[in-house]
Each structure stands twice: as C-alpha cells, then as structure tokens.
Backbone bond lengths (Angstrom), bond angles and torsions (degrees), N, CA, C in turn:
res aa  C-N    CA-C-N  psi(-1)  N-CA   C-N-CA  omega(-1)  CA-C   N-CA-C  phi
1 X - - - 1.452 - - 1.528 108.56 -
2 X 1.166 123.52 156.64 1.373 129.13 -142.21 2.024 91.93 -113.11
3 X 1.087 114.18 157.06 1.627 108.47 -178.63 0.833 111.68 -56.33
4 X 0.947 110.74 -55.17 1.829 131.35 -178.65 1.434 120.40 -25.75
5 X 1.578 107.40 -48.17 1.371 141.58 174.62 1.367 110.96 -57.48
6 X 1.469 89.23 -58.48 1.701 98.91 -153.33 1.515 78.85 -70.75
7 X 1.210 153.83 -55.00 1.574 151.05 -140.90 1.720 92.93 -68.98
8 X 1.380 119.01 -45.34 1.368 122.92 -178.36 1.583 109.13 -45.53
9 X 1.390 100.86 -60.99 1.433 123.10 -165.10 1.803 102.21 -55.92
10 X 1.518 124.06 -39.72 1.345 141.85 -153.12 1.736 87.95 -74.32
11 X 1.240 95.40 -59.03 1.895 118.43 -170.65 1.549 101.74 -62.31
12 X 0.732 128.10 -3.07 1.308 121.78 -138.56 1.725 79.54 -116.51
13 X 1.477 114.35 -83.10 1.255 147.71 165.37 2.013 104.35 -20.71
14 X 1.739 123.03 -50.39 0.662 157.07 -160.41 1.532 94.66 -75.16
15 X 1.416 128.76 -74.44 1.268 135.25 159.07 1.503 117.84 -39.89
16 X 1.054 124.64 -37.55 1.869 124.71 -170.48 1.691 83.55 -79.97
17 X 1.176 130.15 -45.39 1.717 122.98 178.91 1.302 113.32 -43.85
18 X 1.307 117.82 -54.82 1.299 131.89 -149.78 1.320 102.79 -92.27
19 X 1.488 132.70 -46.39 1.276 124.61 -143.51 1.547 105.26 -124.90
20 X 1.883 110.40 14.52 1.605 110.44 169.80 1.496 125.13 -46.91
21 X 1.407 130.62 -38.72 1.099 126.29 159.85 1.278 140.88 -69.02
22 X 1.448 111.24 -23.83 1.475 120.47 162.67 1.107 125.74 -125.41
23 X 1.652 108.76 161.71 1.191 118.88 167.36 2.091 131.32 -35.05
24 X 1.297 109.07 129.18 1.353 113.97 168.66 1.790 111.43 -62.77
25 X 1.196 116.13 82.28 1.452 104.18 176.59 2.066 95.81 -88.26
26 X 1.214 101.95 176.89 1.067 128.51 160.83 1.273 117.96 -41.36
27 X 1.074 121.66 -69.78 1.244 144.12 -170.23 1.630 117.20 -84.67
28 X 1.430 117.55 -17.91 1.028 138.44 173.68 1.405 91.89 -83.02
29 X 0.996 135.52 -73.86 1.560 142.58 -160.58 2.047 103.69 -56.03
30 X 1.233 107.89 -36.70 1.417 111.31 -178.69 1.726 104.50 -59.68
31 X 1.598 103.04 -42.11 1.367 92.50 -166.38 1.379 112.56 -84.72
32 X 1.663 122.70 -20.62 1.318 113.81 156.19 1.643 116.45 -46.90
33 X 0.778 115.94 -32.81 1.567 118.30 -163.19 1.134 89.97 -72.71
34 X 1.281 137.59 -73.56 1.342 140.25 -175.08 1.241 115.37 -56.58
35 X 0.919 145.67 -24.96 1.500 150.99 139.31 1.586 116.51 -26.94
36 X 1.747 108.40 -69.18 1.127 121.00 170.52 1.748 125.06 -43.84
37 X 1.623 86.41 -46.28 1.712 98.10 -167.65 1.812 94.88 -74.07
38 X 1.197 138.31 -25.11 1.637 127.93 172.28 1.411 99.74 -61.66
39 X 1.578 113.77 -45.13 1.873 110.67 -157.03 1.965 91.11 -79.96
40 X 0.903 111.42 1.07 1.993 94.60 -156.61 1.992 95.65 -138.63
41 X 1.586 107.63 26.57 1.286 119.00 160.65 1.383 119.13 -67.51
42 X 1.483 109.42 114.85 1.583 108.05 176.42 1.818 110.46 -54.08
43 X 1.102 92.56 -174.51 1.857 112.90 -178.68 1.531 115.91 -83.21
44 X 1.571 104.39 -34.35 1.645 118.56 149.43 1.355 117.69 -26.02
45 X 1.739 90.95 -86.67 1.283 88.22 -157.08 1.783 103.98 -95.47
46 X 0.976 117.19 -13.18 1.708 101.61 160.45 1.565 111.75 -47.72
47 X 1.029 143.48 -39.64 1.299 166.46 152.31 1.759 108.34 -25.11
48 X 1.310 101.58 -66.64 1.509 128.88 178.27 1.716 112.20 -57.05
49 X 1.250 104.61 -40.44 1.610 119.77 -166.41 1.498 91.88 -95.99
50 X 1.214 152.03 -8.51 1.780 148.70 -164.22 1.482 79.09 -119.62
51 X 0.780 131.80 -108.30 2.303 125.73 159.37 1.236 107.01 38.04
52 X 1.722 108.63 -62.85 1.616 118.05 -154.32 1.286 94.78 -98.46
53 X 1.351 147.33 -35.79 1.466 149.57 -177.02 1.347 77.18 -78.47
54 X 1.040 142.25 -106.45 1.487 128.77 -141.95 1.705 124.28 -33.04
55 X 1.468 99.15 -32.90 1.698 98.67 167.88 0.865 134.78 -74.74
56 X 1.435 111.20 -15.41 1.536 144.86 -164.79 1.484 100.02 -94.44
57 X 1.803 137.93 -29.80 1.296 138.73 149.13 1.110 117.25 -75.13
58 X 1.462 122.32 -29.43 1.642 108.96 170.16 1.292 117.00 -76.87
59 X 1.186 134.51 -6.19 1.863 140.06 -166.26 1.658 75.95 -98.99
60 X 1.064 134.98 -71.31 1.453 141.89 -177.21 1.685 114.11 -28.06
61 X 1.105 109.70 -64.47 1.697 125.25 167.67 1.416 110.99 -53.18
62 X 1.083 108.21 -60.97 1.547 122.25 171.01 1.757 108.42 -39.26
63 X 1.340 124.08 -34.27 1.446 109.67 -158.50 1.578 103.31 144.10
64 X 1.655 101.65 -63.67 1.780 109.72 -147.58 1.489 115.57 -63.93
65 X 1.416 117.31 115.14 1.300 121.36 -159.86 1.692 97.18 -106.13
66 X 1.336 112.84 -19.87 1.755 108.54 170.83 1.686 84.73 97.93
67 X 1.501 93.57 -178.44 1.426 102.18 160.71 1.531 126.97 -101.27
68 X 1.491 115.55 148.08 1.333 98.56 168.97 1.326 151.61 -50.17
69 X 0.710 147.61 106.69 2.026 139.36 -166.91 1.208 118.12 -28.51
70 X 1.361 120.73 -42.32 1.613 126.33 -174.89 1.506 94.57 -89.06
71 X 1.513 135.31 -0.75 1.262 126.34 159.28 2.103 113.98 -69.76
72 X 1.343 76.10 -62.54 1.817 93.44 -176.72 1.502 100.92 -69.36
73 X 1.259 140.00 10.36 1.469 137.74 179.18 1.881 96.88 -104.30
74 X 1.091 69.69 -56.20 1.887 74.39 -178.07 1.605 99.39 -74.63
75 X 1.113 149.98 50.64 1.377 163.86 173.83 1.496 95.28 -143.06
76 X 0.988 123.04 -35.77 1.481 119.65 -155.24 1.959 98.48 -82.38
77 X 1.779 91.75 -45.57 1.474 102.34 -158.23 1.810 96.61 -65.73
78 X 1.388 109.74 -43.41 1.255 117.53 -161.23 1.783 103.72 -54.19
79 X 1.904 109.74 -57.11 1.492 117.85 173.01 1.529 119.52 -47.72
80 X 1.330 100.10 -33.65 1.838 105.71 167.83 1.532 119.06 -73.44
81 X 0.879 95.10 -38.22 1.764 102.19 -177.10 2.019 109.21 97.28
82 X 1.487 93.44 35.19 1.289 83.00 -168.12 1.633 97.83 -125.54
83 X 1.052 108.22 60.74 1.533 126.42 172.83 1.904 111.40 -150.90
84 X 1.443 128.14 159.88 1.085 115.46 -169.89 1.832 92.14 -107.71
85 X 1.293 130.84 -7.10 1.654 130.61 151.43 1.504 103.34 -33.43
C-alpha cells in the first residue's frame, strides 16, 4: 500500500476515534486533522520544526524583534491603495 494510502487509512481510523460521539462538522474535521498531523509528524520534519523554533529563540536573544504588524499592515494598505496616506 502506497503512503498516501496508508496516511488515508491512519486519518481516517484517527477520526472514527475521536469524533464517535459527534458530529463531523467542518471545522471539527479541520481540527482533527491538525491534531493528527502534530501526532503523525515524520522524523524529518519534527527535526525541521525544533531547527526553526530554535532559530527563532536565538534571533530573539540575539535582539531580533521582527517588525511590528501595524508596520507591515500599513505597507500593505499603502501598496494596495487602500489607505488615504
């Protein structure tokens, strides 16, 4: 059986656990998924994601605070034309 499959089959299986008492909403089903996809992270990218948080506390320690949001928002509105600036 092909990964692809087996991931169907996992998710699949994963949801009938979780969601016997209730309804499959939409939104219910998203957060199973996301649920699933934290518990059913390969070694890759668990690997990849501890990597990126860790650089992400050293840029932090270091100083790098990023930019503010209402900086890059008001960048956004101005490139759109959806500010009167």
């Amino acid at each position: 059986m092909s990964t692809t499959a087996d991931e169907l089959k996992s998710f699949n299986q994963f949801v009938q656990e979780h969601s016997a008492d209730e309804r499959a909403s939409t939104s219910r089903l998203s957060e199973l998924f996301d649920l699933w996809m934290l518990q059913n992270t390969s070694g890759d990218d668990y690997a990849e994601n501890v990597a990126a948080v860790n650089a992400s506390i050293e840029d932090f320690l270091n100083g790098e605070r990023g930019t503010p949001a209402g900086d890059d928002s008001l960048q956004l509105r101005k490139q759109f034309g959806l500010t009167s600036e």
